[in-house]
N, CA, C and O atoms as a Maestro MAE file, in Angstrom:
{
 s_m_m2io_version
 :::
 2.0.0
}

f_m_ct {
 s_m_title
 :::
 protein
 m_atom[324] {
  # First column is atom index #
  i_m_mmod_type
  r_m_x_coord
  r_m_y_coord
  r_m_z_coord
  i_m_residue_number
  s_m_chain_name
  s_m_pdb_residue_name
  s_m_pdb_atom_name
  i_m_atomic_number
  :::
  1 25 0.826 -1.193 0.000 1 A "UNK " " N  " 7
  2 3 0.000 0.000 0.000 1 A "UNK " " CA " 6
  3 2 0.870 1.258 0.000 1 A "UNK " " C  " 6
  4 15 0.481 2.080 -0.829 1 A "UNK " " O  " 8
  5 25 2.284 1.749 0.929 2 A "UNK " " N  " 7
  6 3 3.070 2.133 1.088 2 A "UNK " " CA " 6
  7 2 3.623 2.802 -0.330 2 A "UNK " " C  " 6
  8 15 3.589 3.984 -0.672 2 A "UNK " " O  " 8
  9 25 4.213 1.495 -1.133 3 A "UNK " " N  " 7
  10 3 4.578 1.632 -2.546 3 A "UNK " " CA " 6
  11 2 3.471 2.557 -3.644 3 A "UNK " " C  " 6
  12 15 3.807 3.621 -4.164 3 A "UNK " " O  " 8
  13 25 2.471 2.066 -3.795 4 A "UNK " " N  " 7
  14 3 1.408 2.655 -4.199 4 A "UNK " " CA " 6
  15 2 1.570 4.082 -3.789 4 A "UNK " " C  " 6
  16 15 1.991 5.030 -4.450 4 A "UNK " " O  " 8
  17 25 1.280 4.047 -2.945 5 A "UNK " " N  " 7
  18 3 1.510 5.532 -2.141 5 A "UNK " " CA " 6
  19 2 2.635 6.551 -2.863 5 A "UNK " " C  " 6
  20 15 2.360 7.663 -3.313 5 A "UNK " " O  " 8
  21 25 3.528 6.130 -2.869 6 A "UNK " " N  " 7
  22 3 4.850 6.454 -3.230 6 A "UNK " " CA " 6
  23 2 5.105 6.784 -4.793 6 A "UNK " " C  " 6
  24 15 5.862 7.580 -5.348 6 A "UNK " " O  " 8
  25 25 4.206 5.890 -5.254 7 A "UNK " " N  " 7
  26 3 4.664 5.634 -6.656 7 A "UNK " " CA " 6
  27 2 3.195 6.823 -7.465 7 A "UNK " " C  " 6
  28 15 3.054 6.992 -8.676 7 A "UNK " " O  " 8
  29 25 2.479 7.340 -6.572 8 A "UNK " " N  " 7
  30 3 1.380 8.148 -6.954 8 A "UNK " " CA " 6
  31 2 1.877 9.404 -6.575 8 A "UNK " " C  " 6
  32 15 1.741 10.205 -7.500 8 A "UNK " " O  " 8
  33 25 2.562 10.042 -5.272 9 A "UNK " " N  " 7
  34 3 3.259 10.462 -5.214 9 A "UNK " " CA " 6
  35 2 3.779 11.277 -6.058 9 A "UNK " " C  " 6
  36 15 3.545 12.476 -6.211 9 A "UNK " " O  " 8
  37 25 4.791 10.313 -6.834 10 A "UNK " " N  " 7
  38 3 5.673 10.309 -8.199 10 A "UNK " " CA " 6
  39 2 5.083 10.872 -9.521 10 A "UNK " " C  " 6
  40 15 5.560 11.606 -10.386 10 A "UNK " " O  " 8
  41 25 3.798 10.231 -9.359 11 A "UNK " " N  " 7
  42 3 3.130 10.626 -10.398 11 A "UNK " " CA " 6
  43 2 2.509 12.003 -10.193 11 A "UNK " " C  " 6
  44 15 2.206 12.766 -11.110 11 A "UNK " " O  " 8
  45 25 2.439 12.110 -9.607 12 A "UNK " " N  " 7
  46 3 2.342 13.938 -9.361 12 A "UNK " " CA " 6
  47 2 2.603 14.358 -9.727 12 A "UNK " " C  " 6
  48 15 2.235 14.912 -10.763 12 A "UNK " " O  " 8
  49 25 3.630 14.424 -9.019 13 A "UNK " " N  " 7
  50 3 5.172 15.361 -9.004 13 A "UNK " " CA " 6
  51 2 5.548 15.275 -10.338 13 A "UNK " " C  " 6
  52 15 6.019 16.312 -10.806 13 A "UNK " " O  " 8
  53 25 5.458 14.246 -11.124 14 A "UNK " " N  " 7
  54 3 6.509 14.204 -12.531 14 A "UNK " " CA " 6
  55 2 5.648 13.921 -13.806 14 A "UNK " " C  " 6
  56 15 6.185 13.998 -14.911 14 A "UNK " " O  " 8
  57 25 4.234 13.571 -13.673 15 A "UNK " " N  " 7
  58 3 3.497 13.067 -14.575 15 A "UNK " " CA " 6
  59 2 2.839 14.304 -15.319 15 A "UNK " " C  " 6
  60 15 2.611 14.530 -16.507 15 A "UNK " " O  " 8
  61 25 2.643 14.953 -14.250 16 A "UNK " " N  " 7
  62 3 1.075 15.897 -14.728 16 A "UNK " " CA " 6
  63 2 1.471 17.385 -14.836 16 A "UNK " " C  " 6
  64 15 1.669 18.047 -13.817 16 A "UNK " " O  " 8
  65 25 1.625 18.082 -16.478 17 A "UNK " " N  " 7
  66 3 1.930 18.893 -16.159 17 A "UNK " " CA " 6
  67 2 0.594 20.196 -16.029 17 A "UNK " " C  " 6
  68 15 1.041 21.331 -16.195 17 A "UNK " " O  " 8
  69 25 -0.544 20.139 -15.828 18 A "UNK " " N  " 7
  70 3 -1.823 20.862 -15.636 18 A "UNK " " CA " 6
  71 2 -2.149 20.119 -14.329 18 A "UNK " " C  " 6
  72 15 -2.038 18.894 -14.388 18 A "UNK " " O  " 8
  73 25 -2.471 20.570 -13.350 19 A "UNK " " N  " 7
  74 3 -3.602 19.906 -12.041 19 A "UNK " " CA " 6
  75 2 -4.821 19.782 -12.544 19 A "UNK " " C  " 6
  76 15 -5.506 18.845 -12.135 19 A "UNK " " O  " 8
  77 25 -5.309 20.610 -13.446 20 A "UNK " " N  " 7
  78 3 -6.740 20.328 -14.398 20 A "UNK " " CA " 6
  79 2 -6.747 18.396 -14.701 20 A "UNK " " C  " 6
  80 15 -7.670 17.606 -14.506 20 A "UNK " " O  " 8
  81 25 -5.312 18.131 -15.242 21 A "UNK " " N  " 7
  82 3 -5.336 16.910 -16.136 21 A "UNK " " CA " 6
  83 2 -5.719 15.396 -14.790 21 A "UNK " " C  " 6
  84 15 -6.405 14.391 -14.978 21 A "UNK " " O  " 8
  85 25 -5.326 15.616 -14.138 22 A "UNK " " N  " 7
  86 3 -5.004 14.901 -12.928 22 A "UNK " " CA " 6
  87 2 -6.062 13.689 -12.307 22 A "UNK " " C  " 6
  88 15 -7.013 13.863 -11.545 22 A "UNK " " O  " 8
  89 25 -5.733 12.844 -12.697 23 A "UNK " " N  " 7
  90 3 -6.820 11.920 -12.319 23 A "UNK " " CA " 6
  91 2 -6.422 10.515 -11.227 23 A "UNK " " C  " 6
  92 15 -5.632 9.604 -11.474 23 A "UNK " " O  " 8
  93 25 -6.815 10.609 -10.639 24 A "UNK " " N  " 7
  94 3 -6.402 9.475 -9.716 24 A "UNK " " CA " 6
  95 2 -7.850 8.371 -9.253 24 A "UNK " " C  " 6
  96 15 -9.067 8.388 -9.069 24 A "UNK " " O  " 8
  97 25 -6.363 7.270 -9.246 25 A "UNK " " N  " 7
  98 3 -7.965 5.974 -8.919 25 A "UNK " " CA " 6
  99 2 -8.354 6.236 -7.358 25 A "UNK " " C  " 6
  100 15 -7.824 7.028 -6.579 25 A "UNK " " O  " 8
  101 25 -9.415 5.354 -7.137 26 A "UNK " " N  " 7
  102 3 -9.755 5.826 -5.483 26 A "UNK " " CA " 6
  103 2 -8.560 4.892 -4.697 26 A "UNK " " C  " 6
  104 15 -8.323 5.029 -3.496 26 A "UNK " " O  " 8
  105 25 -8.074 4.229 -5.296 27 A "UNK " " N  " 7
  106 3 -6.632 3.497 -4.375 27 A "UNK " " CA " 6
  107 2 -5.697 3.867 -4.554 27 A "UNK " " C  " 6
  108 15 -4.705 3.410 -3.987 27 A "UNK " " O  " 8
  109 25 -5.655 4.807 -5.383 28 A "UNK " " N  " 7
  110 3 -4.252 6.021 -5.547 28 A "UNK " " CA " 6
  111 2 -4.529 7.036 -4.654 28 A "UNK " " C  " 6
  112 15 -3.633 7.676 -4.103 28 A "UNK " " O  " 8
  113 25 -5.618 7.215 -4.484 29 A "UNK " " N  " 7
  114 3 -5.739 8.530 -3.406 29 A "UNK " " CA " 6
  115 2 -5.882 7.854 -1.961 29 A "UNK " " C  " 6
  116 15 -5.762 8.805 -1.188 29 A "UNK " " O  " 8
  117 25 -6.080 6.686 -1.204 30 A "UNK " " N  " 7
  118 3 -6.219 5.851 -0.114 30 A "UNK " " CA " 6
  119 2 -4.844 5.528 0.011 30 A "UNK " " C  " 6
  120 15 -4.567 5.065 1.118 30 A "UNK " " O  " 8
  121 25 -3.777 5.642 -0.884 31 A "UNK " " N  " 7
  122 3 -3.041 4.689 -0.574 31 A "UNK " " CA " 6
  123 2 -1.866 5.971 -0.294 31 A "UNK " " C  " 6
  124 15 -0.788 5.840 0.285 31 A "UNK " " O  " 8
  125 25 -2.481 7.326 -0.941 32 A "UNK " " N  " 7
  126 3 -1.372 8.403 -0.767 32 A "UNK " " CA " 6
  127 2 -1.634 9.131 0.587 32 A "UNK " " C  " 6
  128 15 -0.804 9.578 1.379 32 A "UNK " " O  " 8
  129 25 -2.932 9.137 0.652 33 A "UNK " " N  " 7
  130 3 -3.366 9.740 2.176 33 A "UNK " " CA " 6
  131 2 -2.460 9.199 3.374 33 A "UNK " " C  " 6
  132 15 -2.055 9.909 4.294 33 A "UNK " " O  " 8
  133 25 -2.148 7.540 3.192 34 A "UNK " " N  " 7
  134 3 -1.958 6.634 4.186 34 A "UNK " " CA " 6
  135 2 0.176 6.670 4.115 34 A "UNK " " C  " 6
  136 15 0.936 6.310 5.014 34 A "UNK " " O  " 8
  137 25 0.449 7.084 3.091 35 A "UNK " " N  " 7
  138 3 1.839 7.095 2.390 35 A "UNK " " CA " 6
  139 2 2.134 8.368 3.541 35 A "UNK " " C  " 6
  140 15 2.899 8.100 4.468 35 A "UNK " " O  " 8
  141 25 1.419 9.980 3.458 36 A "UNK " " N  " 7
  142 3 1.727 10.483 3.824 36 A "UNK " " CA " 6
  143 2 1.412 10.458 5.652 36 A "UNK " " C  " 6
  144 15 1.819 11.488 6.189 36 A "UNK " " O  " 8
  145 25 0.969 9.764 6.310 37 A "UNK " " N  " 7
  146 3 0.233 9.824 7.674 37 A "UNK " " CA " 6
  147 2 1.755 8.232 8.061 37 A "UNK " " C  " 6
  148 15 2.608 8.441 8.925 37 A "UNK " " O  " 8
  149 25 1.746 7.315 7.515 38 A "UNK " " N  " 7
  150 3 3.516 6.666 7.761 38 A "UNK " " CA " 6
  151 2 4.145 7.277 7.667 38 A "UNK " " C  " 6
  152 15 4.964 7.109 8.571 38 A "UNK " " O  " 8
  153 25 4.462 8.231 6.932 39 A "UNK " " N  " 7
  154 3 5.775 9.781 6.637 39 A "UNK " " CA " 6
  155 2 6.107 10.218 7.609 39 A "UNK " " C  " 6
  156 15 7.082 10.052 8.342 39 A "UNK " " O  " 8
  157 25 4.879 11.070 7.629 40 A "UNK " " N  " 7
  158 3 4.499 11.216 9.091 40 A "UNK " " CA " 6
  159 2 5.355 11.384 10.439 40 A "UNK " " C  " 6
  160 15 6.163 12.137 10.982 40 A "UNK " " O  " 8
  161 25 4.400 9.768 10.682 41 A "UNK " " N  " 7
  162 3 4.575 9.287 11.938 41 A "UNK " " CA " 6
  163 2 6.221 8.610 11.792 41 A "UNK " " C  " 6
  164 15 6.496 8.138 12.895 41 A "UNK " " O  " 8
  165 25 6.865 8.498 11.252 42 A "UNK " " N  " 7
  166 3 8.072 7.824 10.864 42 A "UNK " " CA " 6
  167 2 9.190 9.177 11.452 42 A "UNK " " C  " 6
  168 15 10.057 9.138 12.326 42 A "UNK " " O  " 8
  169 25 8.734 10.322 10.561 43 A "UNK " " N  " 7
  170 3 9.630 11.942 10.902 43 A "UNK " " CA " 6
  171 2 9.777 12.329 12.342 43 A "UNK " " C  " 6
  172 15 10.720 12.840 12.946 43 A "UNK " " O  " 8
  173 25 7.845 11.707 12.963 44 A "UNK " " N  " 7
  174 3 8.198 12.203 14.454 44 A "UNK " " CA " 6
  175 2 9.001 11.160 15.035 44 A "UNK " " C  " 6
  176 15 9.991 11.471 15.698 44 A "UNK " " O  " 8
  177 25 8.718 10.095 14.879 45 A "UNK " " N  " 7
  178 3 9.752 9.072 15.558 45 A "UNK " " CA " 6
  179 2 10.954 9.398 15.727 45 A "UNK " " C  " 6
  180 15 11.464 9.350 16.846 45 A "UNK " " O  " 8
  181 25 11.637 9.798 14.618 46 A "UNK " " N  " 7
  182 3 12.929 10.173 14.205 46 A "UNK " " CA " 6
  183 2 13.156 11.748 15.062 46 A "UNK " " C  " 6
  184 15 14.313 12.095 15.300 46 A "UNK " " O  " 8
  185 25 12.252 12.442 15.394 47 A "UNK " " N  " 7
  186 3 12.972 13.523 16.415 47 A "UNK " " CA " 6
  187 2 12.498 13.068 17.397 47 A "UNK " " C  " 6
  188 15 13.448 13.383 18.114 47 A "UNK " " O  " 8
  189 25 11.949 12.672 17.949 48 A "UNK " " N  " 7
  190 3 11.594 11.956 19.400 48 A "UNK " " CA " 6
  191 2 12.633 11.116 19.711 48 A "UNK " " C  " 6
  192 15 12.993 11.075 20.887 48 A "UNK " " O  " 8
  193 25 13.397 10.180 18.581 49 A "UNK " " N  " 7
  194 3 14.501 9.588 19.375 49 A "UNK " " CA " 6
  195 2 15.859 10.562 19.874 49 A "UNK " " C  " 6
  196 15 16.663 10.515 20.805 49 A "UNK " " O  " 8
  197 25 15.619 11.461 18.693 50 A "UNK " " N  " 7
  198 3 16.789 12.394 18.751 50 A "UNK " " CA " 6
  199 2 17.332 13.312 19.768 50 A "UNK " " C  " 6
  200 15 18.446 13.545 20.236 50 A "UNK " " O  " 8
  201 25 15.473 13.986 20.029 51 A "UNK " " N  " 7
  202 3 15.582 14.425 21.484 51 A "UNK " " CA " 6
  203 2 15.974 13.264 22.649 51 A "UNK " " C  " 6
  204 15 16.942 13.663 23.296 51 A "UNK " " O  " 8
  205 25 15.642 12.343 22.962 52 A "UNK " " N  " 7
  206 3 15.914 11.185 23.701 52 A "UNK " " CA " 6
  207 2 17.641 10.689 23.777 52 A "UNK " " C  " 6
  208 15 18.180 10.136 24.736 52 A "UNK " " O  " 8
  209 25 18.280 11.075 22.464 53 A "UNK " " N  " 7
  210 3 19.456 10.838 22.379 53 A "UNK " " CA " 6
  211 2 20.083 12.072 23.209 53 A "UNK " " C  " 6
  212 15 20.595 12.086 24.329 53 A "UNK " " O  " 8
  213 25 19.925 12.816 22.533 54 A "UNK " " N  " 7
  214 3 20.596 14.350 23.366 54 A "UNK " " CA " 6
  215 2 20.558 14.396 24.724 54 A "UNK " " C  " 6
  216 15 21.499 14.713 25.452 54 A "UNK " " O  " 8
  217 25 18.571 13.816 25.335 55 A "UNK " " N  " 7
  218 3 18.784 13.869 26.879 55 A "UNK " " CA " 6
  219 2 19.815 13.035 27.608 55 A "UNK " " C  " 6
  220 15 20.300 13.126 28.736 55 A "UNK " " O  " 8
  221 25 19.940 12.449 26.910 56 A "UNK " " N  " 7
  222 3 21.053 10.261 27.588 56 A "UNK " " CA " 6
  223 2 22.606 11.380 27.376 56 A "UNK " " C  " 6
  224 15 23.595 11.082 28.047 56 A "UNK " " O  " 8
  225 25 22.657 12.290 26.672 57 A "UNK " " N  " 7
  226 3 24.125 12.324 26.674 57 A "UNK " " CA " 6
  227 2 24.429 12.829 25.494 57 A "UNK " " C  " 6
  228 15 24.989 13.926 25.517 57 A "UNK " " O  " 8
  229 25 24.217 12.335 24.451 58 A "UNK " " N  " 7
  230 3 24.336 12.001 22.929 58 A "UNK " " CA " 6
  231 2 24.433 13.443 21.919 58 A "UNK " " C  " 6
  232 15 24.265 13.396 20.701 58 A "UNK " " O  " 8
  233 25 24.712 14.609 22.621 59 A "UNK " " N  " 7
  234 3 24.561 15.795 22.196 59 A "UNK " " CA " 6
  235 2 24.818 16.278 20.755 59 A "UNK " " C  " 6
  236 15 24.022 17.018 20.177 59 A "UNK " " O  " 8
  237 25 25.817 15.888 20.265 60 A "UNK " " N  " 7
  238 3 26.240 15.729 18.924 60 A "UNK " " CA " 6
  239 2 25.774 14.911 18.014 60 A "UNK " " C  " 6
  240 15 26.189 15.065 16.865 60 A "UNK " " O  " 8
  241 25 24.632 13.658 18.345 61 A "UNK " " N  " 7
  242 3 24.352 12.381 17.484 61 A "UNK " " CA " 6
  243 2 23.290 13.121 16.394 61 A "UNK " " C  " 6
  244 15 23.163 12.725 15.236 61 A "UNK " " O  " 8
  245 25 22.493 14.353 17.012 62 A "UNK " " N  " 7
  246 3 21.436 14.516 15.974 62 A "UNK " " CA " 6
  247 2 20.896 15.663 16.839 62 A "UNK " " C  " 6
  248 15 20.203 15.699 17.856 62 A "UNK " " O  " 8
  249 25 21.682 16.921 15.767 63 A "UNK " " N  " 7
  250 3 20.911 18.233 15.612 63 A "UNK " " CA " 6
  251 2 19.187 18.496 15.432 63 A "UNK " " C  " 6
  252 15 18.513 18.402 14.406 63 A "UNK " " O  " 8
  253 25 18.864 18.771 16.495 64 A "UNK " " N  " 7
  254 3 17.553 19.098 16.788 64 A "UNK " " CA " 6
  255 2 17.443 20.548 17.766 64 A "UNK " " C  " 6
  256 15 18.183 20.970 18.655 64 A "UNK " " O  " 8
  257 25 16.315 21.030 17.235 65 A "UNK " " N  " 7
  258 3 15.921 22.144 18.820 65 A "UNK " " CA " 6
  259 2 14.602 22.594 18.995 65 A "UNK " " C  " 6
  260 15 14.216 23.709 19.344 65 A "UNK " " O  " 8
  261 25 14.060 21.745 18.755 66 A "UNK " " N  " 7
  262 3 12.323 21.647 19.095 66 A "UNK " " CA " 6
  263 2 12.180 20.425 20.492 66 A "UNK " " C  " 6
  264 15 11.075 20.057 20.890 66 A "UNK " " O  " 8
  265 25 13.511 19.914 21.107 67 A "UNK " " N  " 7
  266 3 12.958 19.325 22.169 67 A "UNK " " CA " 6
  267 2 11.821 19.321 23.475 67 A "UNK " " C  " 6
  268 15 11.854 20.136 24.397 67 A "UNK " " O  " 8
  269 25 10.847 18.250 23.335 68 A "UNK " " N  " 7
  270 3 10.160 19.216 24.621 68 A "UNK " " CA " 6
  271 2 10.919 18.971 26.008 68 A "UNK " " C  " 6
  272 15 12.027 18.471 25.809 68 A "UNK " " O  " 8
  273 25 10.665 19.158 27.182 69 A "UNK " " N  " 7
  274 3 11.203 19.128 28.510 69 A "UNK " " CA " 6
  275 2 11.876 17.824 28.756 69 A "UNK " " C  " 6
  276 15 11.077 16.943 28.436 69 A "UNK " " O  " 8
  277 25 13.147 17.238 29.243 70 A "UNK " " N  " 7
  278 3 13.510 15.798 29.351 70 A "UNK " " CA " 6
  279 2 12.807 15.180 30.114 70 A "UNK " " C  " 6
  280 15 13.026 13.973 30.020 70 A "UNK " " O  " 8
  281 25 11.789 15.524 31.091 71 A "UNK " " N  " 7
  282 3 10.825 14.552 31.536 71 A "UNK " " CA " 6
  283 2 10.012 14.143 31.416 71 A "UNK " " C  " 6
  284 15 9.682 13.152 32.066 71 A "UNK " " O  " 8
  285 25 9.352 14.636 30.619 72 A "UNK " " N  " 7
  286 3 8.535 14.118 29.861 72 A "UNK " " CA " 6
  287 2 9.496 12.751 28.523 72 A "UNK " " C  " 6
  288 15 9.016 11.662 28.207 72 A "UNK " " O  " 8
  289 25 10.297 13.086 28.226 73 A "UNK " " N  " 7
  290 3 10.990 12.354 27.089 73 A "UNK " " CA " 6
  291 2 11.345 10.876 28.182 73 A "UNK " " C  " 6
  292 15 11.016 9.793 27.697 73 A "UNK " " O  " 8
  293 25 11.717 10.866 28.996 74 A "UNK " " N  " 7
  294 3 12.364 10.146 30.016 74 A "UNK " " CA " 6
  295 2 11.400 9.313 30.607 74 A "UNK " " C  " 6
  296 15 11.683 8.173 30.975 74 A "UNK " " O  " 8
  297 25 9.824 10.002 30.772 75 A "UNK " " N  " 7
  298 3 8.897 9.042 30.950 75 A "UNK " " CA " 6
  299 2 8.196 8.323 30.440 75 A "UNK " " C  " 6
  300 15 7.572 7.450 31.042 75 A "UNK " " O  " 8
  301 25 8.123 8.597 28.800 76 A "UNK " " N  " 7
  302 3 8.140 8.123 27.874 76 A "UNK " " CA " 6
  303 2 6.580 8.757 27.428 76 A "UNK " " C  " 6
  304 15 5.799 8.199 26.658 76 A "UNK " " O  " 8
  305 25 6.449 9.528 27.841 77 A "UNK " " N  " 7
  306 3 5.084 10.620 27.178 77 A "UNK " " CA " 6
  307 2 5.272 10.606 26.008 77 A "UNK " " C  " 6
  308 15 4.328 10.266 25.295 77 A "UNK " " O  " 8
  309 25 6.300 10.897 25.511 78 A "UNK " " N  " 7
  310 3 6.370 11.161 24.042 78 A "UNK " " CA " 6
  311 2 6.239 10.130 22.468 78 A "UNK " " C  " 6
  312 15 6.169 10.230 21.243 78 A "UNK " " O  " 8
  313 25 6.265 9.346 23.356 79 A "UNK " " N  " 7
  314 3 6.179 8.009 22.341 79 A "UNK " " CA " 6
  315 2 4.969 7.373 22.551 79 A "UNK " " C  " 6
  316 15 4.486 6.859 23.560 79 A "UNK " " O  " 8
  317 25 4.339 7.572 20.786 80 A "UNK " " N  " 7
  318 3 3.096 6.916 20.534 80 A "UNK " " CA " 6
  319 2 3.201 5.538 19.765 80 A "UNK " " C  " 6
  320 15 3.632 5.650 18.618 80 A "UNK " " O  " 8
  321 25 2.897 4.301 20.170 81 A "UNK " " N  " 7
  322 3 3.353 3.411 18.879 81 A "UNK " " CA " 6
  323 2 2.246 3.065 18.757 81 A "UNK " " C  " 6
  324 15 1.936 2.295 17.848 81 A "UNK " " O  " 8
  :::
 }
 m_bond[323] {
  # First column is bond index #
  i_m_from
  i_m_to
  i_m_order
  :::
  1 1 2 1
  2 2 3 1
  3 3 4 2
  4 3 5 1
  5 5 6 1
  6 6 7 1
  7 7 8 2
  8 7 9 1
  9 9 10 1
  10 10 11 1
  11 11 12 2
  12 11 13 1
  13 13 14 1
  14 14 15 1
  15 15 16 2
  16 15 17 1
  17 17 18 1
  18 18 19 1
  19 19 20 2
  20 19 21 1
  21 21 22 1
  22 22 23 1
  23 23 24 2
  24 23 25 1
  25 25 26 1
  26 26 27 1
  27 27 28 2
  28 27 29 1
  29 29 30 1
  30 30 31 1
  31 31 32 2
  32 31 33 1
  33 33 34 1
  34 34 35 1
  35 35 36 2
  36 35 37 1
  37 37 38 1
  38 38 39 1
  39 39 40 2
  40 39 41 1
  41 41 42 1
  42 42 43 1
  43 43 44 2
  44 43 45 1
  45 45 46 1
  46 46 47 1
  47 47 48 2
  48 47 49 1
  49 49 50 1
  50 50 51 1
  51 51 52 2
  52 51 53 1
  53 53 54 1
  54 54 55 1
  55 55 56 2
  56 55 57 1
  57 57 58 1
  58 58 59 1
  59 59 60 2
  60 59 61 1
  61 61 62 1
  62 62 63 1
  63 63 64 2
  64 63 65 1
  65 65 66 1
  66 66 67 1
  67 67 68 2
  68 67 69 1
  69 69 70 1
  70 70 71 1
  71 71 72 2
  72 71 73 1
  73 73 74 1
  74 74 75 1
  75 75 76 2
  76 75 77 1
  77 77 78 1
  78 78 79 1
  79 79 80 2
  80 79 81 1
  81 81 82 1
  82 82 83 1
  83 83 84 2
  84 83 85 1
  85 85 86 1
  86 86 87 1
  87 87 88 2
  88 87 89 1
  89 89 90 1
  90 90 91 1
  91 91 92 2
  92 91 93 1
  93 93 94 1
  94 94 95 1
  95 95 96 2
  96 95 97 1
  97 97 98 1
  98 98 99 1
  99 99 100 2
  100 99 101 1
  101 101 102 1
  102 102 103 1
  103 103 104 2
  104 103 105 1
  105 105 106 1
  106 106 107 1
  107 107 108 2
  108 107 109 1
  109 109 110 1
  110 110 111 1
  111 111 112 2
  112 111 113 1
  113 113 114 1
  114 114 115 1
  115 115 116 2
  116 115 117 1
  117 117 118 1
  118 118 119 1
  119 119 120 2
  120 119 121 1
  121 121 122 1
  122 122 123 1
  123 123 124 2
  124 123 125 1
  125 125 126 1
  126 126 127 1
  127 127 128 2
  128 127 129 1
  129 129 130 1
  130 130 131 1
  131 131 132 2
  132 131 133 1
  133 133 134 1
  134 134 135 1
  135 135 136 2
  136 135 137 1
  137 137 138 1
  138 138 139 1
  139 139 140 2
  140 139 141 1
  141 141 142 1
  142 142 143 1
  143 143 144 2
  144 143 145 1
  145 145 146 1
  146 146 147 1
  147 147 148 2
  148 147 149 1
  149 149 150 1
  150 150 151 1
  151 151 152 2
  152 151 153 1
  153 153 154 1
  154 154 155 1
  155 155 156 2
  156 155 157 1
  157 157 158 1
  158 158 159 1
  159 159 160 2
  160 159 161 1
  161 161 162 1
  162 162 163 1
  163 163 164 2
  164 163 165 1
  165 165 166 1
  166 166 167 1
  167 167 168 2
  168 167 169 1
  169 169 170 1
  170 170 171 1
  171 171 172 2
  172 171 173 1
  173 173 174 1
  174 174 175 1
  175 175 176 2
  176 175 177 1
  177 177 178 1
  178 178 179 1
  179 179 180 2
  180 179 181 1
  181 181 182 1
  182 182 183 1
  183 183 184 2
  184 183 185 1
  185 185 186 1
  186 186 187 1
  187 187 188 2
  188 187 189 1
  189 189 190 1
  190 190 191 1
  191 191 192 2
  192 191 193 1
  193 193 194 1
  194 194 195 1
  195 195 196 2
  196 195 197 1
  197 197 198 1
  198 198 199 1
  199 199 200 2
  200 199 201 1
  201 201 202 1
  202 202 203 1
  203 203 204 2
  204 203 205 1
  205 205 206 1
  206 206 207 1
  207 207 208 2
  208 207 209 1
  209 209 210 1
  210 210 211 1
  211 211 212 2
  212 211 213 1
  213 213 214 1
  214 214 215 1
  215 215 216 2
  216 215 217 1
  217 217 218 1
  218 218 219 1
  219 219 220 2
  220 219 221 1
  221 221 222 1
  222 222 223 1
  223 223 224 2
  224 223 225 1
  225 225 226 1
  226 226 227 1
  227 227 228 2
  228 227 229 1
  229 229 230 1
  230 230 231 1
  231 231 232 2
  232 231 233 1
  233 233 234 1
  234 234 235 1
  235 235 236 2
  236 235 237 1
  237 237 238 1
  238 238 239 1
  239 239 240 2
  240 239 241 1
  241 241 242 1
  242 242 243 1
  243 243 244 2
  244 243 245 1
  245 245 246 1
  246 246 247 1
  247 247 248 2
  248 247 249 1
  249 249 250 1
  250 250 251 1
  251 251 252 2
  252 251 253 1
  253 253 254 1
  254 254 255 1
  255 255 256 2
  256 255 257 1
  257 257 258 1
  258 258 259 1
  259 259 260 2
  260 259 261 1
  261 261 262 1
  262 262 263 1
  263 263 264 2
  264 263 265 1
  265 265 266 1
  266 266 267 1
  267 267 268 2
  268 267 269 1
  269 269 270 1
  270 270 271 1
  271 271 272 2
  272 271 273 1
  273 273 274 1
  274 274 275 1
  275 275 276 2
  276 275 277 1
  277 277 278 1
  278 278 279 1
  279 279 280 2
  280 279 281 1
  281 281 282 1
  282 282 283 1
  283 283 284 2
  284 283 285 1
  285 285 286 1
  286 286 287 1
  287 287 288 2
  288 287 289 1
  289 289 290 1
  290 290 291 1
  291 291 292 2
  292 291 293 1
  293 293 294 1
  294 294 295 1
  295 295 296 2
  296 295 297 1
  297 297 298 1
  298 298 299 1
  299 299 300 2
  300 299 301 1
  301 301 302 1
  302 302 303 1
  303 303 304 2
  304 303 305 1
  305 305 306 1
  306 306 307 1
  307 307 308 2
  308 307 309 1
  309 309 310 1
  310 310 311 1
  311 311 312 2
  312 311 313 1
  313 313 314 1
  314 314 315 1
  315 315 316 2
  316 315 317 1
  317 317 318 1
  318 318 319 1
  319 319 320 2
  320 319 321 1
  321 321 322 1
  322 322 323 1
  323 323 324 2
  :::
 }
}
């Protein structure tokens, strides 16, 4: 579904040169909605660990500065799986 996602995406971006022309199946548009909401949730993961790295020590592993408070990070508020 992911792929789909991805590969409609693509077709956007590189297929269509009018938005007039633009036609998508209803599983091209289900599958891009869902492409972008894994994106997503994948990006926050990726600063949530980052902040988490920085609090442990890790200051240099991954430039961030939207951290919220380390106790919250530490109690694990921040992580939705």
């Amino acid at each position: 579904l992911q792929i789909l996602g991805l590969g409609t995406a693509l077709k956007i971006l590189f297929q269509v040169d009018d938005i007039a022309e633009l036609t998508l199946t209803r599983n091209e548009v289900i599958a891009l909605v869902n492409f972008v909401h894994k994106l997503s949730e994948s990006l926050n993961i990726v600063s949530t660990m980052g902040c988490t790295l920085r609090t442990i020590g890790y200051a240099d592993a991954i430039m961030t500065n939207h951290c919220p408070d380390t106790k919250s990070i530490l109690d694990g508020d921040s992580f939705r799986l």
